[in-house]
C-alpha angles and dihedrals in degrees: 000000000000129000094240101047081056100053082045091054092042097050088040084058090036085059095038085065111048087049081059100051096046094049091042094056089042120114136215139233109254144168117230092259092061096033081056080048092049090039099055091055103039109016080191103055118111123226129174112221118198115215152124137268107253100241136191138240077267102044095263130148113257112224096000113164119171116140110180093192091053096039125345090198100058130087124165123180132141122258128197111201127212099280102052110267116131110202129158119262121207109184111187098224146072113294113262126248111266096021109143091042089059111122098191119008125196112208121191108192124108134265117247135210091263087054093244110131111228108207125203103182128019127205117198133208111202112183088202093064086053100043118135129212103042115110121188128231091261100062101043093047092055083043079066097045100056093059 
């Protein structure tokens, strides 16, 4: 065989498997039901779960405990995901920016045998960053530049 047939072979197994190790390690959208499923069989396996904050009449967070005196890496709130199940969140970590103003929310952490889901990233969609229709004070005023 040829030198260069080799170094082929060897960079076609370095990339299978590469392939291998990054869709072994990715995660699936769940709901709670199936993250407590998941999390009965492998307490390791991560999941991403897609909710909402539960909000009051006033727009605050039910449930909410976070307490930055006591312990900075600790948040605890209650989600309900997109199929209707309500279940308590604890992310070990310090609470994100924006948070309260959040619409829908995607977790990725794991459920563990006390169904509480233990988060260990949160992503936050906030409708405020997405809004048509405002225009700031630099564009309009190069809209009236240009005529």
């Amino acid at each position: 065989m040829k030198k260069t047939h080799i170094v082929g072979l060897i960079l076609i197994a370095i990339a299978i498997g590469i392939i291998l190790i990054t869709t072994g390690d990715a995660s699936t959208y769940v709901g709670f039901d199936e993250a407590e499923r998941i999390g009965q069989q492998d307490p390791n396996q991560k999941v991403h779960v897609v909710g909402k904050l539960k909000k009051d009449v006033q727009g605050h967070i039910i449930g909410l405990q976070f307490n930055p005196a006591l312990d900075a890496n600790r948040l605890q709130f209650i989600v309900q995901d997109s199929l209707g199940r309500e279940n308590e969140v604890i992310y070990a970590a310090p609470k994100p920016q924006d948070f309260e103003k959040s619409e829908k929310i995607v977790l990725v952490g794991s459920m563990k045998a006390d169904k509480i889901f233990y988060c260990d990233k949160i992503l936050l969609k906030c409708p405020s960053k997405y809004q048509e229709g405002k225009i700031s004070a630099d564009s309009s005023a190069s809209v009236e530049a240009k005529k």
